[in-house]
C-alpha positions in Angstrom: 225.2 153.3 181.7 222.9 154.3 178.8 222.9 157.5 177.1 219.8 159.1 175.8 220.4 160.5 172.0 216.7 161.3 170.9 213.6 160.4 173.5 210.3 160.0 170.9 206.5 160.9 172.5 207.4 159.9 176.1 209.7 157.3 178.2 210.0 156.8 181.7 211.8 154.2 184.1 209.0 152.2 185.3 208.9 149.1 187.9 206.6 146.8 189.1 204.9 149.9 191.3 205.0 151.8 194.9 202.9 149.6 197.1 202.0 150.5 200.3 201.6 153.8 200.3 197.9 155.0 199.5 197.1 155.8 202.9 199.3 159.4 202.0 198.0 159.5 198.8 201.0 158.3 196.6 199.8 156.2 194.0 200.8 153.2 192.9 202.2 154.3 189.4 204.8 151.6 187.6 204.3 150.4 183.6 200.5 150.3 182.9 201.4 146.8 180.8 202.8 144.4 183.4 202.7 141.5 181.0 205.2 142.4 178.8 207.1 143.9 181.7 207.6 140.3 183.4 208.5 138.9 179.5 211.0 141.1 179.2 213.0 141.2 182.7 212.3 137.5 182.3 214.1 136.9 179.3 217.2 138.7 180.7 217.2 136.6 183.5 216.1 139.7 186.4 213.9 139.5 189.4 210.4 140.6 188.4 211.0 143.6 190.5 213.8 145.0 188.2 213.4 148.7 186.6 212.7 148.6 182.7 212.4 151.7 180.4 208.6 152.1 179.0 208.7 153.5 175.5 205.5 155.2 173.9 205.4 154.7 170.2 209.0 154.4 170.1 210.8 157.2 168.0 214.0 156.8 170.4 217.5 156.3 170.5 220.1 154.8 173.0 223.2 154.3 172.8 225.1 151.6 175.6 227.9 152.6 176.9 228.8 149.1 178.5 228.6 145.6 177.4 224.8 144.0 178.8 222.0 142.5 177.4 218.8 143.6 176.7 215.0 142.3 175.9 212.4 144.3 174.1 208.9 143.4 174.7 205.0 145.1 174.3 204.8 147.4 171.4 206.4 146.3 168.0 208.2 149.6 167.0 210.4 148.3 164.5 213.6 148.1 166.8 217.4 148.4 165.5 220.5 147.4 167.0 223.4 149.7 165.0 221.1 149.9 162.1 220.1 146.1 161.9 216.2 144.8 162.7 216.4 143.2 166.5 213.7 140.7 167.4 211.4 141.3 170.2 211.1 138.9 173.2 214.2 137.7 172.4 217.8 138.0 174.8 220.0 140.2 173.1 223.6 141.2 173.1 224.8 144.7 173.6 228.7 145.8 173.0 229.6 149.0 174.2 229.0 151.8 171.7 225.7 150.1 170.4 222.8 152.2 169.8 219.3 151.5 170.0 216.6 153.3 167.8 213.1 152.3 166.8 211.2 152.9 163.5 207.4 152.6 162.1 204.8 151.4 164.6 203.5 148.4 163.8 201.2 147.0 166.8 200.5 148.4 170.0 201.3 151.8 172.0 204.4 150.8 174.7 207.0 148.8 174.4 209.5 147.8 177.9 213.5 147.6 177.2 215.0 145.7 180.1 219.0 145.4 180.6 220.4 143.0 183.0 220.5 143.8 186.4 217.8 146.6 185.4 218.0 150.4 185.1 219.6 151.3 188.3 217.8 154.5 189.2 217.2 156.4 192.4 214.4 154.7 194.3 211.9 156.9 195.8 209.5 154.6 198.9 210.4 151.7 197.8 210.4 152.0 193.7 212.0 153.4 191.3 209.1 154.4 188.8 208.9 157.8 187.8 206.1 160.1 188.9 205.6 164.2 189.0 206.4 165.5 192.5 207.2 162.3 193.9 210.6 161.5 191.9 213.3 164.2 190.6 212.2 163.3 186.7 209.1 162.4 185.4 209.9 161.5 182.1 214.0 160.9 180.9 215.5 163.6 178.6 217.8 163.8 175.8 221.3 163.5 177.2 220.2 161.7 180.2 222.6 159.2 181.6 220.9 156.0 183.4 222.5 153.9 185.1 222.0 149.8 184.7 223.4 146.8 186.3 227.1 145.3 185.2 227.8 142.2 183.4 230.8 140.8 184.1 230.3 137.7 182.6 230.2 135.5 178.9 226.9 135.2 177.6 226.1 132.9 174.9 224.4 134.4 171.8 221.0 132.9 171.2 218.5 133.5 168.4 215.5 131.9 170.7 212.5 134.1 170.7 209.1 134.0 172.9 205.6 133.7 171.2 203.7 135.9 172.3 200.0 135.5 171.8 198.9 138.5 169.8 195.3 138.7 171.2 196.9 140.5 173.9 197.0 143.9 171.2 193.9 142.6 169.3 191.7 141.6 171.9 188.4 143.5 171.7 187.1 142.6 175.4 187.6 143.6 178.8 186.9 141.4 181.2 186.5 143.1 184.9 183.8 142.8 187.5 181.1 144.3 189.1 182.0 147.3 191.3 180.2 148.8 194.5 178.1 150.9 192.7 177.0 149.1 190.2 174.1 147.9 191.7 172.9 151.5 192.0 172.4 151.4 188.1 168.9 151.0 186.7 168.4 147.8 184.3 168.6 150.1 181.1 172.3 151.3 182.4 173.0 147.5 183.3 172.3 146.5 180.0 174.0 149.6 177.6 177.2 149.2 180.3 177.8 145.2 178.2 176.3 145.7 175.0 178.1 149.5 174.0 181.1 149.6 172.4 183.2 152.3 173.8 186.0 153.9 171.6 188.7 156.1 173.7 188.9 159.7 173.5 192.1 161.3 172.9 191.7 162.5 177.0 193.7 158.9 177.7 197.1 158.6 179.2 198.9 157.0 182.7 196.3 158.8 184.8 193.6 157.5 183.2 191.5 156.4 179.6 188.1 158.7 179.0 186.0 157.2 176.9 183.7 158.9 174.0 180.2 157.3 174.1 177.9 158.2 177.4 175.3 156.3 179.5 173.2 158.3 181.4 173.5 159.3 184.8 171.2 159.1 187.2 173.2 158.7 190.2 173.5 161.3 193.5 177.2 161.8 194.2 179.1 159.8 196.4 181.5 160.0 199.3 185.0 160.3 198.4 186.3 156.6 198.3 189.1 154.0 197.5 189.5 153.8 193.9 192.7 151.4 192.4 194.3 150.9 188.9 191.5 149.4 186.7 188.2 151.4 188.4 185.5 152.2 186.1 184.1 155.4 187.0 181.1 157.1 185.6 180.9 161.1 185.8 178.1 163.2 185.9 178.1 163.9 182.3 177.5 160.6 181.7 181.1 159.7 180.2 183.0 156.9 181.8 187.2 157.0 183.0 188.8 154.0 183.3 191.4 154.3 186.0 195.1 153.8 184.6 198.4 153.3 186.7 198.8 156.5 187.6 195.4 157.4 189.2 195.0 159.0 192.1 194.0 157.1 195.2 190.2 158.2 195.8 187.1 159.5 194.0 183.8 160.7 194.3 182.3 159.6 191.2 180.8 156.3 191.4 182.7 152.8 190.6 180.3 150.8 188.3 183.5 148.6 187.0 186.8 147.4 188.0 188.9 145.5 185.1 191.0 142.7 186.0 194.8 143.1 185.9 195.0 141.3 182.4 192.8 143.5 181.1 194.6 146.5 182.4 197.2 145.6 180.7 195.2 144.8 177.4 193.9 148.4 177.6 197.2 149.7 178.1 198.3 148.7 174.7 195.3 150.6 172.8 195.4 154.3 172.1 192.4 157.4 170.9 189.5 156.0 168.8 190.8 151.9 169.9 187.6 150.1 170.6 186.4 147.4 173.1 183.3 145.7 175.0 183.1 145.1 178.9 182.6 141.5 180.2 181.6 141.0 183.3 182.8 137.9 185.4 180.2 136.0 186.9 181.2 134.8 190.8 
């Protein structure tokens, strides 16, 4: 079990997603960076299916109330084991009592803590990431009790770390490809859609990341239609979204873009005022 002292800006059990289930409108939800969230459950030795917590900005606290082991990967929050600097992407060892807390922010906006065996949660269709209506918590609270896998076994201390290559928080471009109605674009809106440099506006989160700077619209509505995780729409006000983890299954505004899974998870990482460049991916 892990107890919840102090929760920060926002965490959440999160998995790898609730596939399958559009056709009703669920979405697929699960942590918006699924890089760091296969480094960490990796590290700890879990299937790649296993339930991590996803911490925005850290400013929280756990303590353990069991022995396990733990990996902290994404976001460099400035993590402490009992007062003592913890490295990330590392395995490490957790004695009953121990509490977790993080500090200053130092690089990227979420960070995954996976235990072994994973965070044990109620599973809703399949998964067991939180989402509003869909799960009985959205978010964890202070006090919370969730549960996590046992140990029942030695394991051997080890001071091994994995590089991680930090281009995926600095990385300035989004690579993603063409989308169905994109070709509906004149060559003017072609062109501004790879040479702007969009900022995000502070309208971002797991739904979705509205950007600041406009391209003219020009476009008649569309039907409403399938959109997925990684969609570029643009609105009538010119203004583009880019679809997060979160998103709802369909929309009517038209899908000029659709970012590849690396660079959802790129994206994921930046927060308001972050910049970045489309690249498109020739076939």
């Amino acid at each position: 079990m892990v107890k919840v002292l102090k929760v920060g800006l926002y965490g959440a059990v999160q998995d790898a997603g609730r596939n399958g289930f559009a056709s009703i409108g669920v979405p697929i939800s699960g942590v918006m960076d699924r890089y760091s969230f296969t480094i960490a459950n990796s590290i700890v030795g879990n299937s790649l299916q296993e339930a991590v917590l996803e911490v925005v900005f850290g400013g929280m606290k756990l303590q353990f109330l069991e022995d396990t082991y733990i990996c902290i990967s994404g976001g460099d929050f400035s993590p402490k084991l009992n007062g003592v600097a913890v490295t990330l992407n590392s395995r490490i060892s957790i004695v009953k009592g121990a509490i977790l807390s993080f500090g200053k922010v130092n690089y990227g906006v979420r960070c995954y803590i996976a235990v072994k065996g994973g965070f044990l949660t109620k599973k809703v269709m399949g998964s067991s990431s939180y989402y509003q209506n869909i799960t009985e918590s959205y978010r964890i609270k202070k006090n919370d009790i969730l549960p996590i896998g046992s140990v029942n076994h030695f394991i051997k201390r080890t001071n091994a770390s994995v590089k991680i290559a930090q281009s995926h928080f600095t990385n300035q471009e989004l690579m993603c490809y063409l989308g169905p109605e994109f070709y509906l674009l004149n060559d003017t809106q072609k062109k501004k859609l790879f040479q702007q440099t969009f900022s995000i506006s502070k309208d971002n989160n797991r739904m979705g990341y509205r950007l600041n700077e406009t391209i003219k619209n020009t476009l008649v509505s569309i039907l409403t239609s399938a959109v997925l995780p990684g969609t570029v729409q643009l609105t009538p006000s010119g203004k583009l979204i880019v679809l997060m983890r979160d998103c709802q299954v369909t929309g009517g505004y038209p899908r000029v873009l659709q970012l590849t899974e690396r660079a959802i998870n790129i994206l994921s990482q930046k927060t308001t005022n972050d910049s970045f460049k489309f690249n498109k991916i020739s076939i």
